[in-house]
Each structure stands twice: as structure tokens, then as C-alpha cells.
C-alpha positions in Angstrom: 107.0 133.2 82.0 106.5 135.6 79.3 104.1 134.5 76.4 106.6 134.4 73.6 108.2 131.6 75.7 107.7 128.1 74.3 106.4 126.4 77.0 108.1 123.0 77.9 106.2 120.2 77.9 106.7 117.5 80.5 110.1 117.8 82.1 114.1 117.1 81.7 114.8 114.4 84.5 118.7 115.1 84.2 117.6 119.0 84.4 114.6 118.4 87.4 117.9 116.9 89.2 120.5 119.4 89.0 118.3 122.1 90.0 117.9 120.7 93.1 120.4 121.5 95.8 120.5 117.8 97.2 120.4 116.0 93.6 120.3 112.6 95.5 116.8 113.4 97.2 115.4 114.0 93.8 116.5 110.4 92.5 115.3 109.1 95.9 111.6 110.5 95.4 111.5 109.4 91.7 113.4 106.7 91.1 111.6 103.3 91.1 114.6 101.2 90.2 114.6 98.7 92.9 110.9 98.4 93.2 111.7 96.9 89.6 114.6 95.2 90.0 112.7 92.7 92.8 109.7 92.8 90.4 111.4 90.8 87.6 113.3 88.7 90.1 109.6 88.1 91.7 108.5 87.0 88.0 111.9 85.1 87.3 110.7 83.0 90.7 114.2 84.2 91.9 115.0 85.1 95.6 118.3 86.8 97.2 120.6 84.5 99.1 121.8 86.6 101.5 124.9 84.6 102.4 126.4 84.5 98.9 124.9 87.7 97.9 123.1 86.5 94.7 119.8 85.9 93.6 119.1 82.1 92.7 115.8 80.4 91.4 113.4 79.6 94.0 111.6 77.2 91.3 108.8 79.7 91.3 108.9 81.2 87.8 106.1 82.9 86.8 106.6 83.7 82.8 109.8 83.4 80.8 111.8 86.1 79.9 110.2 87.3 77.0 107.0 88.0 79.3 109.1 89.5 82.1 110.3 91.9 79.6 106.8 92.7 78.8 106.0 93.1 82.9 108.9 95.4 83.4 108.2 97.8 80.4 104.6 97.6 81.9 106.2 99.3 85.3 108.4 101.7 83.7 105.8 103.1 81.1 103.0 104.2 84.4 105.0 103.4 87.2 108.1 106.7 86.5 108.7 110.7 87.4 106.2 111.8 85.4 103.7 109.8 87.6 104.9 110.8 91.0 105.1 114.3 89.8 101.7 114.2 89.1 98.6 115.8 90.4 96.0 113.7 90.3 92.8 112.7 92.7 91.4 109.1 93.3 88.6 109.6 90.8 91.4 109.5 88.4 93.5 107.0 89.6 90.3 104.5 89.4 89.9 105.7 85.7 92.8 104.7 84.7 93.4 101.4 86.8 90.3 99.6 85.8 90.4 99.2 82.4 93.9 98.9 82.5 94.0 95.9 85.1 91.4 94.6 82.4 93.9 95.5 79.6 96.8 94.0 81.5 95.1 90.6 82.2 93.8 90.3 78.9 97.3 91.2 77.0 98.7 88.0 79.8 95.7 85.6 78.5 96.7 86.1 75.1 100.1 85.8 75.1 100.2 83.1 77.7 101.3 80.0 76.2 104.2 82.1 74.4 105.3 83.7 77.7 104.7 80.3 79.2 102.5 81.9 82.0 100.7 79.0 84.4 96.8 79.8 85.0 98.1 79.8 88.8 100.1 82.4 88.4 98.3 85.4 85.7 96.0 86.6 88.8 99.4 86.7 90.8 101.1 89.0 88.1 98.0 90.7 87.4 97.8 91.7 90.8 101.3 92.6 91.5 101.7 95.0 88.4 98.8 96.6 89.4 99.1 96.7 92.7 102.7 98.8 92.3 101.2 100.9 89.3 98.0 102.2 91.7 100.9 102.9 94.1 103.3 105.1 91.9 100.1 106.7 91.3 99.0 107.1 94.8 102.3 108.8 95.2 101.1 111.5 92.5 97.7 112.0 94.8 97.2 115.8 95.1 101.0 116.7 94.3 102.2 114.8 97.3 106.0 113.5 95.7 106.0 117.3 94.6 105.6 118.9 97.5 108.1 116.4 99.7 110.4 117.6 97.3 109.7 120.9 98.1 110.1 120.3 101.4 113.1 118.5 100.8 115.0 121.1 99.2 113.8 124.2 101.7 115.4 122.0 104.8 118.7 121.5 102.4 118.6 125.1 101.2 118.5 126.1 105.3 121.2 123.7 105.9 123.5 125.1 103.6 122.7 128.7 105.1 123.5 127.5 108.6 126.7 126.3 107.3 127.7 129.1 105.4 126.9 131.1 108.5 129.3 128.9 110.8 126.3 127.8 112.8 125.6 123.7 113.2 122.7 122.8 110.7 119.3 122.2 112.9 119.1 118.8 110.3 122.1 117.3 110.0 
């Protein structure tokens, strides 16, 4: 990149995906929508009725929904792209996870009566924030989302060679 280039800062997720010949691999490596969706569910003490299709309360609810707003915003703030594109080693990861599991079970404390949050129940959600937070990062651990990507996109760049060539893709 020459240096009279403004260097760009983070990245474009709509523009990270189009670049990619397979745009559906990219939102499959980065996207953390459904570890979310069951997350709030989880905290809504819902569970999925697989006969009707639906999720219904399970008479399990951890917080109300002011507090599972909270949770979730917790997830999408250190648990998105930027994460699993990351390049971080475990001495990070443990420098950020302590104090924030301290941070995150202190922020629960106080606001528990308001989010309505049983003692039971705050090492539960402590836990399972957490828990999937240290994961997204895990997924950042020496560049390894970045280069499955990579890898990703050289076996779809070959395929699409094989088949502009008339030969049968070695992956399809």
C-alpha cells in the first residue's frame, strides 16, 4: 500500500464478504447469530418444542428482559468479526477475561433486583457469558478464523477453475 494511502482501520463486514468468492463461508466463520439467539432463550428459561416448532418457557427464567438485553449486548460487543479475526495468544485472552468476568458479575450484583436475577442463577449467567466470550476469542488464537478463511476461499477459488476448465471440482 503506498504511504499516501489512508490506512483503514478495522474492516467493512459487508466489504470482507463480497470479496470473498463463496460470500456464505465468510458469514459462516463470523457470524455468531445463533450462538445468541439460544443465549437469550437460555436467559428467558425458554426451550424449543420441536413438535410445534416454537420456543416456550421452561419456568427457568434467569433475568427479565431488561437484563437479557444487557447479556446479549454483552455477547455482541466481544463475542463478533472483529474477535474471530483477531490474532491474539492465550496470555491475552486471560488479560482480558479476568477482570472482565469480575466486571460482568459485579455489573449482575448490582443491578440484580432490577433485572430480577435469583442468587441461583448470577454464577450460571456469569459463567455462560464468559464461557462463550473466551470461546469467540479462542477462535481469534493465533489468526485461526483467518486463516480457515483463507483456506476456505483457495479450495473455492480451485473449484471455480475446475469448472471453468470443464473438469469435475476435486471438492464438490
Amino acid at each position: 500500500m503506498p504511504d499516501d494511502e489512508p490506512r483503514q482501520v478495522g474492516y467493512n463486514r459487508q466489504e470482507l464478504i463480497r470479496s470473498y468468492p463463496d460470500a456464505s463461508m465468510v458469514q459462516i466463520f463470523l457470524d455468531m447469530t445463533d450462538i445468541v439467539n439460544l443465549t437469550e432463550h437460555h436467559l428467558k428459561g425458554e426451550v424449543y418444542d420441536m413438535a410445534s416448532g416454537v420456543w416456550v418457557p421452561s419456568g427457568m427464567r434467569m433475568m427479565n428482559d431488561e437484563g437479557v438485553k444487557a447479556m446479549i449486548s454483552q455477547l455482541q460487543l466481544y463475542g463478533g468479526p472483529n474477535t474471530f479475526l483477531s490474532n491474539v495468544d492465550d496470555e491475552d485472552i486471560f488479560k482480558i477475561m479476568m477482570p472482565y468476568h469480575r466486571k460482568l458479575a459485579a455489573m449482575i450484583i448490582d443491578k440484580q433486583e432490577e433485572w430480577e436475577v435469583e442468587d441461583a442463577y448470577i454464577r450460571m449467567i456469569v459463567q455462560n457469558i464468559t464461557d462463550t466470550i473466551l470461546l469467540a476469542m479462542k477462535r481469534g488464537l493465533f489468526h485461526k478464523t483467518l486463516d480457515a478463511l483463507t483456506q476456505a476461499t483457495r479450495i473455492t477459488e480451485a473449484r471455480e477453475v475446475e469448472k471453468k476448465h470443464g473438469r469435475i471440482p476435486f471438492f464438490s
